[in-house]
VOGU-3710 file (C-alpha; in Angstrom, 3 decimals, decimal comma):
1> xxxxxxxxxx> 0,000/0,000/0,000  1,710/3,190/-0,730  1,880/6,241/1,990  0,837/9,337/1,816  2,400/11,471/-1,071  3,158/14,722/1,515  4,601/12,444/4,236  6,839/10,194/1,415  7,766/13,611/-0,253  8,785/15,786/3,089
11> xxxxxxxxxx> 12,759/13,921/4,039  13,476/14,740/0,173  11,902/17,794/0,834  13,873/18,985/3,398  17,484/16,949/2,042  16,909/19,194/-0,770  16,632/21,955/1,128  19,546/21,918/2,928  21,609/20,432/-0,218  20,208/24,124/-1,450
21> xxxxxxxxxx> 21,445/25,741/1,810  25,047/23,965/1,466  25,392/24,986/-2,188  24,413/28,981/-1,684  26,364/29,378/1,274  29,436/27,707/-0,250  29,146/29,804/-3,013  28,868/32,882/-1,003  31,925/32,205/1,248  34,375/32,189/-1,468
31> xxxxxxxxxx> 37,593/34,528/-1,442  36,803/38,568/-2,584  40,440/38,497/-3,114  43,133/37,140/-0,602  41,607/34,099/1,604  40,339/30,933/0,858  38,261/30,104/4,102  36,767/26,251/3,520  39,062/23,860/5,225  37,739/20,770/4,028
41> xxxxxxxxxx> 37,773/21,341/0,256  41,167/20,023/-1,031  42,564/18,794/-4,424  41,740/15,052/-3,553  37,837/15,620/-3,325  37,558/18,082/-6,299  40,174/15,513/-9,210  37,433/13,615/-9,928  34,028/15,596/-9,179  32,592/18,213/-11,945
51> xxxxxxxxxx> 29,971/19,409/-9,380  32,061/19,868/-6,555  33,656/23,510/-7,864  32,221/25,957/-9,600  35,489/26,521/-11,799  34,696/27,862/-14,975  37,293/28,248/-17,819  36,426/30,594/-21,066  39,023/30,186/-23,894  39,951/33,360/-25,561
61> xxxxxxxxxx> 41,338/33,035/-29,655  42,854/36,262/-30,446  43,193/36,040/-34,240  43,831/38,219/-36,858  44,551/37,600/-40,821  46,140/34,432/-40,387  44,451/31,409/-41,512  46,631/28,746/-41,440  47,848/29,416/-37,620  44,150/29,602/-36,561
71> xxxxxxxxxx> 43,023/26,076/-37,940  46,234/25,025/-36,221  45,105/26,391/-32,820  41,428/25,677/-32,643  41,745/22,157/-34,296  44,681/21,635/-31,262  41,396/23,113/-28,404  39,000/20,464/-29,775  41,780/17,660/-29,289  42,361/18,560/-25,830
81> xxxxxxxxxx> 40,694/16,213/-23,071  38,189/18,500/-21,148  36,676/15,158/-18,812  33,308/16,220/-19,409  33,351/19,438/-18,699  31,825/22,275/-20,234  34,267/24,531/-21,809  33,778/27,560/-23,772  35,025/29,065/-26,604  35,280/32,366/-27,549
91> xxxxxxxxxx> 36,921/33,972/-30,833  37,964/37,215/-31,288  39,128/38,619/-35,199  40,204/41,715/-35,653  39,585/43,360/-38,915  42,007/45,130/-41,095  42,448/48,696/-41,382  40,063/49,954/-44,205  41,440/53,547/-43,313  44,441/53,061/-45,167
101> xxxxxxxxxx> 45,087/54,813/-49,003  45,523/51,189/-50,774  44,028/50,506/-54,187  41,007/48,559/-54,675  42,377/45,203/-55,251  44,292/45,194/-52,016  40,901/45,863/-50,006  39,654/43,412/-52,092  42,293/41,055/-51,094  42,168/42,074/-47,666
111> xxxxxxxxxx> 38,143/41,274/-47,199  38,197/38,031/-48,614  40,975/37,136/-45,815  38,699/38,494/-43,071  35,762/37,017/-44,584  37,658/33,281/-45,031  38,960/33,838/-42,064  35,485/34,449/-40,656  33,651/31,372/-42,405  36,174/29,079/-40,649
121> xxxxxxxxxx> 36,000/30,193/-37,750  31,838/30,350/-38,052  32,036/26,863/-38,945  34,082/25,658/-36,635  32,489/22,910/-34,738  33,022/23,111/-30,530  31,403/20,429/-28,762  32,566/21,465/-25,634  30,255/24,553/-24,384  29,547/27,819/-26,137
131> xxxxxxxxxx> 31,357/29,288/-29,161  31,238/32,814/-29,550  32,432/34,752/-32,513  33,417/38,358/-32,148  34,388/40,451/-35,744  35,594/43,461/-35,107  34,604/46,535/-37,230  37,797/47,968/-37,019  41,623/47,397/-36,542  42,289/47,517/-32,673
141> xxxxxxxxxx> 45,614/46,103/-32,714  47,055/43,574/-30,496  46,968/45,812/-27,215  43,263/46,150/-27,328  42,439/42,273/-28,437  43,847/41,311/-24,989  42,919/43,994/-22,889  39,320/44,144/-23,815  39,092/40,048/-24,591  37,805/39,910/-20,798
151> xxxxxxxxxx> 36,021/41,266/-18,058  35,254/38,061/-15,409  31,437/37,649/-14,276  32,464/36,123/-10,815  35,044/34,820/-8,514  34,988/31,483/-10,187  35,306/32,157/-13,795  39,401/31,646/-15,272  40,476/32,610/-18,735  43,040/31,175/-20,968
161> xxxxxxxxxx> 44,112/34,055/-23,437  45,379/31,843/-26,403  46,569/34,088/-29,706  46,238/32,063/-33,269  49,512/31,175/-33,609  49,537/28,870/-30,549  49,132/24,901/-30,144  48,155/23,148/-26,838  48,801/20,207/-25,369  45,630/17,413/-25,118
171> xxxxxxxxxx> 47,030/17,583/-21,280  46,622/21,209/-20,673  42,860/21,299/-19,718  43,535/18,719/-16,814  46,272/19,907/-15,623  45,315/23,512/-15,431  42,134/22,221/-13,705  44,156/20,641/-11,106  46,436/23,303/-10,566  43,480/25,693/-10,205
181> xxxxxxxxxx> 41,559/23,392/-7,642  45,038/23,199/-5,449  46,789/26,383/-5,621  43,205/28,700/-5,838  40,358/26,695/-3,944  42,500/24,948/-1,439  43,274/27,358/0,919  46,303/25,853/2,414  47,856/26,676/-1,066  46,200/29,892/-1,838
191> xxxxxxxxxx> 47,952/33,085/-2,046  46,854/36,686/-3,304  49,952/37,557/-4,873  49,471/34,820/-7,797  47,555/35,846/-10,794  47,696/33,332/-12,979  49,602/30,556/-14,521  51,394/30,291/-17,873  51,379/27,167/-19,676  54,703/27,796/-22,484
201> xxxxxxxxxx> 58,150/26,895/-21,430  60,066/29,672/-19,109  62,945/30,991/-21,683  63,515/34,824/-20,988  64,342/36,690/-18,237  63,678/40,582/-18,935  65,496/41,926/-16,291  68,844/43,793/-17,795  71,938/41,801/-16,605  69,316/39,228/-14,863
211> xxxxxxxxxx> 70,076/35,181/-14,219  69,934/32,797/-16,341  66,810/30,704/-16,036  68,796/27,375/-14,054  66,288/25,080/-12,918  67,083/21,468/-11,283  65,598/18,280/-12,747  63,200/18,133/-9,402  61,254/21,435/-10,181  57,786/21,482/-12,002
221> xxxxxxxxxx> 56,379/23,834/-10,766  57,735/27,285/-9,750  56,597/30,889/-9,629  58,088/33,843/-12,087  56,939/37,532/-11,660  56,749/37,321/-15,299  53,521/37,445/-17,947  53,462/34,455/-20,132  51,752/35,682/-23,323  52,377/32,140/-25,439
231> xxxxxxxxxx> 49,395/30,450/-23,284  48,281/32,946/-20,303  45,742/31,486/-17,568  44,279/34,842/-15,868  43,057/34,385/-12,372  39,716/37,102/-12,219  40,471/39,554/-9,441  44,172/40,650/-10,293  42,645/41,119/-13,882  40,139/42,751/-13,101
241> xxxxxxxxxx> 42,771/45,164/-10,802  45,478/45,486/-13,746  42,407/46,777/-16,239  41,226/49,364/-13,432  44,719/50,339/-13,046  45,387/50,816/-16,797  42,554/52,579/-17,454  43,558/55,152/-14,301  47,191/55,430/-15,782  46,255/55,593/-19,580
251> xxxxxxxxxx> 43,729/58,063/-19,265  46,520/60,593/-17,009  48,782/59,884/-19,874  51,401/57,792/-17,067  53,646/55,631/-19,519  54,325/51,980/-18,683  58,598/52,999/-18,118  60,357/50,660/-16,221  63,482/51,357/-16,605  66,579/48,651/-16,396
261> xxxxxxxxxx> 63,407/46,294/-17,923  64,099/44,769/-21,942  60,620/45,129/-21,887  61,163/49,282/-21,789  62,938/49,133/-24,993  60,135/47,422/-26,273  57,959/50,081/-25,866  59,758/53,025/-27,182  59,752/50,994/-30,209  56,352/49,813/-30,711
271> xxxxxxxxxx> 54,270/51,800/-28,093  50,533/50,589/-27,804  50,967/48,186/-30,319  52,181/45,901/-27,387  50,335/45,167/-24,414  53,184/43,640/-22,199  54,920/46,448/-20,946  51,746/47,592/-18,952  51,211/44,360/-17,247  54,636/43,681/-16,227
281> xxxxxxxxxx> 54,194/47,568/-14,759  51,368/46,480/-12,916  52,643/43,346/-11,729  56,042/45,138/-10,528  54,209/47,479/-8,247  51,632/45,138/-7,159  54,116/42,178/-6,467  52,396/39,607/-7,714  53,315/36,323/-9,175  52,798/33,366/-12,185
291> xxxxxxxxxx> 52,800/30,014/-12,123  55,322/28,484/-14,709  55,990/24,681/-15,341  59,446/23,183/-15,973  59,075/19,880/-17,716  62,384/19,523/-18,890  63,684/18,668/-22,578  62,002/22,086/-23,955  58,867/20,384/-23,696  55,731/22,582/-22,527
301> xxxxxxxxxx> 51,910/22,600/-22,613  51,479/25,035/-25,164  54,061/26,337/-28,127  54,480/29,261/-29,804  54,984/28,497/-33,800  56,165/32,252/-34,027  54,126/33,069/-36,959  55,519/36,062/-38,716  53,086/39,178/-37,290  53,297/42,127/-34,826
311> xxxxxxxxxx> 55,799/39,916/-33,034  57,873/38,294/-35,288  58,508/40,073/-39,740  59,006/36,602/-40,571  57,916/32,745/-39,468  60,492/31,949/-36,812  59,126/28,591/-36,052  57,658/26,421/-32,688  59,684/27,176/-29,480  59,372/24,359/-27,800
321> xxxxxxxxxx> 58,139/20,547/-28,140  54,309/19,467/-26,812  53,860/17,369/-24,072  51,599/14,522/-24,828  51,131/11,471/-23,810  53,495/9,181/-25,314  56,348/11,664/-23,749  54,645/11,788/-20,609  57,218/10,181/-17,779  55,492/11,350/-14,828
331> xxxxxxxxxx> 52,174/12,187/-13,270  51,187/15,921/-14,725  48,189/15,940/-11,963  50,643/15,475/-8,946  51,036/19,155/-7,285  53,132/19,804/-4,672  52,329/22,365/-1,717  52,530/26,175/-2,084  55,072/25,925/0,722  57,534/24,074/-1,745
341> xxxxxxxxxx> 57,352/25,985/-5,075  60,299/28,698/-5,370  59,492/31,977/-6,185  61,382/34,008/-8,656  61,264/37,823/-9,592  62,075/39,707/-13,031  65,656/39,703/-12,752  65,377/35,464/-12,060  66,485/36,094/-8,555  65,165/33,770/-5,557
351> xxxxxxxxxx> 62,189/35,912/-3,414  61,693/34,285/0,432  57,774/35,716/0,465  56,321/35,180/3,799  58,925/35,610/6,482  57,507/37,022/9,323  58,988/36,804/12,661  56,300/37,000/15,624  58,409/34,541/18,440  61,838/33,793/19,601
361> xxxxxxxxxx> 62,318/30,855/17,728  60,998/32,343/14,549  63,633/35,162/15,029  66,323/32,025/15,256  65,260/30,650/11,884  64,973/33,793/9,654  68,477/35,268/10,995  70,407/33,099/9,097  68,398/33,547/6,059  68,713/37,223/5,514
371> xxxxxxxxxx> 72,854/37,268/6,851  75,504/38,389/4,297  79,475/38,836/5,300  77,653/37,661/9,255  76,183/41,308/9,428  72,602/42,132/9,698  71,146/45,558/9,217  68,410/45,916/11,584  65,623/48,861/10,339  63,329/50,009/12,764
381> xxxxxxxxxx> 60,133/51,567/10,914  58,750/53,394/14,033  57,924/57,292/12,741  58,477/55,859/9,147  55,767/56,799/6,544  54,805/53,868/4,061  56,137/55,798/0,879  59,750/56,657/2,635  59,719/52,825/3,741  59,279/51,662/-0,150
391> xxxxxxxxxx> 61,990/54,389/-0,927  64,516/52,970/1,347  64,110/49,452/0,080  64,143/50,702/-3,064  67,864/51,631/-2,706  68,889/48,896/-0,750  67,945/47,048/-4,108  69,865/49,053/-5,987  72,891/48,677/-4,026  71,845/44,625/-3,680
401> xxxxxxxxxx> 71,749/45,178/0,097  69,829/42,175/0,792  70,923/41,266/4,898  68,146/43,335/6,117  65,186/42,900/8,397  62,639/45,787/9,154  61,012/45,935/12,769  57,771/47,643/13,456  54,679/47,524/14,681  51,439/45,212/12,845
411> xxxxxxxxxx> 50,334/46,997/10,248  48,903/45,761/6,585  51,708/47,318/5,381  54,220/45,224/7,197  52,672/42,562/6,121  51,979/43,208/3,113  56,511/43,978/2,776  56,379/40,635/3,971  54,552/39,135/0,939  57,036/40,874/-1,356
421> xxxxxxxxxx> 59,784/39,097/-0,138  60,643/41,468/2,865  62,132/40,135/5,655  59,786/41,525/9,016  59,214/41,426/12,720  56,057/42,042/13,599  56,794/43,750/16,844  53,240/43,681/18,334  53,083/39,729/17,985  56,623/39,245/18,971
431> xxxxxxxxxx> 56,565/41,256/22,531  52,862/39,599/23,070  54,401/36,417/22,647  57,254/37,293/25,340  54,784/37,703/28,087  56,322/36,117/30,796  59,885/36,057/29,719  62,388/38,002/32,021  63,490/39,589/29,205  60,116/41,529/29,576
441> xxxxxxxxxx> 59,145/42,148/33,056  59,812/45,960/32,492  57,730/45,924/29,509  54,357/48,372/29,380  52,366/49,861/26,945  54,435/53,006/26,173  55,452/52,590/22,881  59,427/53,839/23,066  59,852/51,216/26,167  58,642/48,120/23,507
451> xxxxxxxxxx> 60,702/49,663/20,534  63,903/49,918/22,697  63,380/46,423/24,299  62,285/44,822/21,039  65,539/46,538/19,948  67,807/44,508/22,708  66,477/41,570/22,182  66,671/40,955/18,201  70,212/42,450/19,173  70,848/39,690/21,799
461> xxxxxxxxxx> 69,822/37,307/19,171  72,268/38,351/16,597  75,204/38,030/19,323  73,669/34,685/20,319  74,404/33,909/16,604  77,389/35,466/16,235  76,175/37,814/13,515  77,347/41,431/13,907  74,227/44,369/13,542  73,959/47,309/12,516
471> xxxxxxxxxx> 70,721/49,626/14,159  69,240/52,124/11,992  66,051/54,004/11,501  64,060/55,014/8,216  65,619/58,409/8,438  68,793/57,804/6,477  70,018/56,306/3,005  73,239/54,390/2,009  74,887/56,098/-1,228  76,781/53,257/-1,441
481> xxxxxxxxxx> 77,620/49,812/0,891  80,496/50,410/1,719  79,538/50,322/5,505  78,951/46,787/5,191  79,947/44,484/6,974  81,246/47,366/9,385  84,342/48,355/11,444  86,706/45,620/12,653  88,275/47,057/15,817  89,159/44,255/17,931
491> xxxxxxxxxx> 89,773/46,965/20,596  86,311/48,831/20,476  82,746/46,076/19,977  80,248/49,311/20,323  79,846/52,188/17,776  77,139/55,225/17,849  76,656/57,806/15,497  77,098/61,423/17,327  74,180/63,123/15,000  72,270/60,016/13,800
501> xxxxxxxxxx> 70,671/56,777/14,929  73,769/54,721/13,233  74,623/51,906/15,769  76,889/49,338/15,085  77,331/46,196/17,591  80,681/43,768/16,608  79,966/40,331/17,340  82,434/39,125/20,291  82,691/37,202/23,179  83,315/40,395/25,375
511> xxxxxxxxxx> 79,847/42,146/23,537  78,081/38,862/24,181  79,233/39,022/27,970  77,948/42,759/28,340  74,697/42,249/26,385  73,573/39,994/29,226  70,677/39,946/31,522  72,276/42,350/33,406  72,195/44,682/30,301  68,545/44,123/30,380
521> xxxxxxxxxx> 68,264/44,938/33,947  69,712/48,293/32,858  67,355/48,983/30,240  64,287/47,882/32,373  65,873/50,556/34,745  66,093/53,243/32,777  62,767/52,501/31,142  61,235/52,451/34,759  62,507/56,601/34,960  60,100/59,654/34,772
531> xxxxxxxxxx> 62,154/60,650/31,892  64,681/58,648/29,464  66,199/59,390/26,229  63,792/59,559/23,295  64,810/57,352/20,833  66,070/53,641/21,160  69,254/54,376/20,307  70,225/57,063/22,809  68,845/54,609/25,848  70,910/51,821/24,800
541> xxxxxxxxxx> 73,442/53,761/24,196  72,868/55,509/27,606  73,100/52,083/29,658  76,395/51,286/27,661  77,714/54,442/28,740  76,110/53,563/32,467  77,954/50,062/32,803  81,017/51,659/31,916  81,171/49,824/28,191  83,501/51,868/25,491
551> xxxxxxxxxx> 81,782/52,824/22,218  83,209/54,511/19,875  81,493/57,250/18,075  81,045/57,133/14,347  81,516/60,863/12,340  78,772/60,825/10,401  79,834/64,211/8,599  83,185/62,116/7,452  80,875/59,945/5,387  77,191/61,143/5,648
561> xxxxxxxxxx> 75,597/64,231/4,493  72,670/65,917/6,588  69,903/67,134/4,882  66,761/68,870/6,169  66,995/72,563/6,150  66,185/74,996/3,392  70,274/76,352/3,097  71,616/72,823/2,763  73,976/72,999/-0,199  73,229/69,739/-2,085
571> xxxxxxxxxx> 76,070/70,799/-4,637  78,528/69,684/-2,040  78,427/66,112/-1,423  81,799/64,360/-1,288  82,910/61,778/-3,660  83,434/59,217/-0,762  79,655/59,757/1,285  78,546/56,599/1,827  74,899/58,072/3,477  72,507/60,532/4,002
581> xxxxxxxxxx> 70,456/60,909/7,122  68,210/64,105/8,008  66,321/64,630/12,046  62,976/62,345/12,372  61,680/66,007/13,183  61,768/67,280/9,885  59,211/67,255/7,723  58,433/64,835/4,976  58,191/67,333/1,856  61,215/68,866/2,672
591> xxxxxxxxxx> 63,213/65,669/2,731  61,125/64,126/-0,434  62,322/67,415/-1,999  65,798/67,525/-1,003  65,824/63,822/-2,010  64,392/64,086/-5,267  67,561/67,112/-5,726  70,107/65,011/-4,821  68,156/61,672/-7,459  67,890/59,820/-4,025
601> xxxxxxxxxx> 63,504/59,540/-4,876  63,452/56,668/-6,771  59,469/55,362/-6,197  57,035/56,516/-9,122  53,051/57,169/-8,347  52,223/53,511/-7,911  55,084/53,989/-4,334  57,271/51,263/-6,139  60,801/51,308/-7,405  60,812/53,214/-10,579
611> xxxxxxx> 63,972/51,061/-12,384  64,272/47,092/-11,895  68,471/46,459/-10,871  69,814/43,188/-11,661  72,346/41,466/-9,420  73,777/38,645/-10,674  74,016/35,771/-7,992
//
């Protein structure tokens, strides 16, 4: 006898209902833009399952009046293995320019290309999704065929900019699924600074003077600041940034220069023809990253036949070999963690994103890893501005000062420094984390007592390690490194500037013995007064001076130049300066000013580095 249809109908009822719940609220708790928040979606439960992710991938043909190059490239889409999945295609042609004075035959000539050109395409069959044909009215040129190819509808929808002259792998649909599903829906891989992934081989390092792309045999997968134009996968948000930031920059007339780039010299000689030179702008003030593969033997997932166009006068031929499967020797689906993949900026050089130092221990591990010549320059940010923070890193590039770590408090900005590849303690997190320690039982909430304690202890640290530090503030600049490693004195282990915040400590067994808990005892002393010394340097340098310790003081008008008032003759700098320092009292335009006199301002609008230096390593 069967039931009654409302009481057999209600449990599916009410399954469906919260199958509807699941699948809304999952949707709506993806990432905006930097955090992937689901902790139980990971690569194994979305290889196999269409209907677990809503990953969407729209494949973008950029063609133009080549024929031959575009059957190549669409007939190599429909041979790819897309598991089912609904994939769609969509085919841009650009027409020719009808402005032009040519005789009648040649337009002639010219619409029967476009209009063959056209016919393929319309007849193309796609069995895969959607196919979309777009004809152009005019000639826009390769700039605008990229730039206006996409705008992305959601969070979840990926596009693989593919121009005609291009043929893919069968292989590249899965394994750019795969790689999507671990390194942007798992959120133990995701990061914000990626933006995409680029399927052809990693051959050119624009960077003047850069690395040579060196590899080992165990990488497959590695990140490169660089735009991979031979098979690009965009991820939607830092597209949809870069095309908000080009449109703010084009339309003020700001030119994509970036100097000690190859990439510049392409653009003084083919302007907006090219598209390139804006996105690696973008990228290099952003700090963002690309996915590249390394599969050995010049083999890739997509190749470049280098058709003769606005890239190449004449046919230069395929650039590398396609993987397939009879040359596949390993599995292409196996993806390693984020926290394995090496990271690589324009010049090839190795970037350490992520080190943040919030404990003791933490402090003990990232030491070694930012030590050069066993000297560390320690750079307090307290009373530093964002913009004269980027500056100063800026010319420790340029002078490939790289055994640096900046202390301040948490701040987005720290940590975003820390994304970039900058070496940071966040001082909040790291005194918080002390609570308890001896080290801290003078600690309280003014904010001098934690920057001069914070101060002592990374100090300690660096004698505990033998390494030798330097203490400076964000109110000078090195003209040169010639301070580095520092003064060798086996008579003197303590140095202080007499009109600056310079402060040099020698590693020794004699320092180690005087920066000891005593020492701290001092400090917590002197902290515990109605009235100490205003800046970290002075009090440290006060309890020195207290327990009897020589220092000896450092001349900075020997080899610095002070800057800061309005009579400063910036025509007389000395050959052999080796810095420039001004008071933390004076104000910001005047030393941007004096700076930008003296060609010591070297961020652009964006706050980033306005030339790219290559340092061989």
């Amino acid at each position: 006898m069967v039931g009654s249809p409302k009481k057999h109908f209600l449990p599916l009822l009410i399954v469906s209902f919260f199958a509807l719940f699941f699948f809304s609220h999952y949707h709506s708790s993806l990432p905006l833009s930097s955090t992937h928040t689901d902790p139980n979606f990971t690569l194994q439960e979305t290889h196999y399952s269409q209907s677990s992710t809503p990953f969407v991938l729209l494949i973008k043909v950029l063609a133009f009046n080549r024929l031959e190059s575009l059957s190549r490239c669409l007939r190599s889409l429909a041979a790819a293995d897309y598991g089912g999945d609904t994939v769609h295609l969509h085919v841009y042609i650009d027409h020719f320019d009808a402005t032009r004075n040519d005789s009648r035959d040649y337009l002639d000539e010219k619409l029967e290309e476009s209009h063959g050109i056209l016919a393929f395409a319309d007849k193309f069959e796609w069995r895969f999704g959607n196919k979309v044909i777009h004809y152009r009215t005019g000639n826009v040129g390769l700039q605008a065929q990229w730039l206006e190819t996409w705008w992305p509808s959601s969070e979840n929808e990926f596009a693989f900019v593919v121009e005609d002259d291009l043929e893919v792998s069968p292989l590249f649909y899965k394994f750019v699924k795969s790689l999507i599903l671990n390194f942007y829906y798992n959120s133990s891989n995701f990061s914000p600074s990626i933006y995409g992934v680029s399927l052809q081989r990693p051959r050119f390092v624009p960077g003047k003077h850069g690395n040579k792309i060196h590899l080992d045999s165990g990488t497959r997968l590695f990140l490169y600041q660089l735009v991979g134009t031979w098979g690009q996968i965009l991820f939607p948000n830092p597209w949809k940034e870069f095309r908000l930031w080009y449109d703010k920059h084009k339309t003020k007339g700001i030119k994509p220069v970036l100097d000690g780039m190859v990439t510049n010299g392409w653009y003084k000689k083919m302007g907006e023809r090219i598209w390139t030179p804006w996105f690696i702008k973008f990228i290099h003030s952003r700090g963002y990253f690309n996915i590249y593969t390394n599969f050995l033997h010049e083999r890739a997932l997509s190749v470049s036949h280098r058709d003769a166009g606005v890239n190449y006068g004449k046919t230069a031929g395929p650039d590398s070999q396609l993987l397939d499967k009879s040359s596949l020797n390993f599995n292409i689906l196996e993806m390693q963690p984020l926290s394995n993949l090496k990271w690589y900026d324009f010049c090839f050089r190795e970037v350490l994103p992520g080190r943040v130092v919030r404990t003791l221990d933490e402090l003990g591990f990232v030491l070694p890893s930012v030590q050069k010549q066993d000297t560390i320059l320690l750079v307090s940010l307290y009373g530093t501005s964002e913009i004269m923070t980027r500056n100063l890193i800026c010319h420790f590039e340029r002078l490939n000062i790289s055994n640096y770590i900046l202390i301040g408090p948490q701040s987005d900005f720290l940590y975003d420094l820390a994304r970039r590849g900058r070496p940071v303690i966040d001082a909040d997190h790291f005194l918080n984390n002390l609570r308890g320690n001896k080290l801290t039982r003078f600690l309280d909430s003014n904010a001098e007592s934690k920057e001069v304690l914070l101060k002592a202890i990374v100090i300690k640290k660096c004698l505990e390690h033998n390494y030798n530090s330097w203490l400076v503030d964000g109110n000078m600049l090195f003209v040169n490194s010639d301070l580095f490693p520092g003064p060798n004195d086996p008579d003197h282990d303590f140095y202080a500037g007499k009109s600056s915040e310079l402060f040099y400590i020698r590693s020794s067994s004699s320092a180690q013995k005087v920066w000891s808990d005593d020492f701290f005892y001092g400090v917590g002393s002197m902290l515990n007064k109605s009235s100490f010394p205003g800046d970290g340097r002075n009090l440290l340098y006060a309890v020195l001076k207290e327990k009897g310790v020589r220092i000896k003081p450092l001349d900075e008008t020997r080899f610095g130049m002070y800057i800061g008032t309005n009579n400063v003759n910036l025509n007389s700098s000395k050959s052999d300066e080796k810095m420039v320092y001004w008071s933390s009292s004076t104000g910001f335009d005047l030393v941007r000013k004096q700076l930008e006199e003296l060609r010591m301002w070297v961020v652009d609008g964006d706050s980033s580095c306005t030339a790219v230096i290559c340092h061989q390593s």
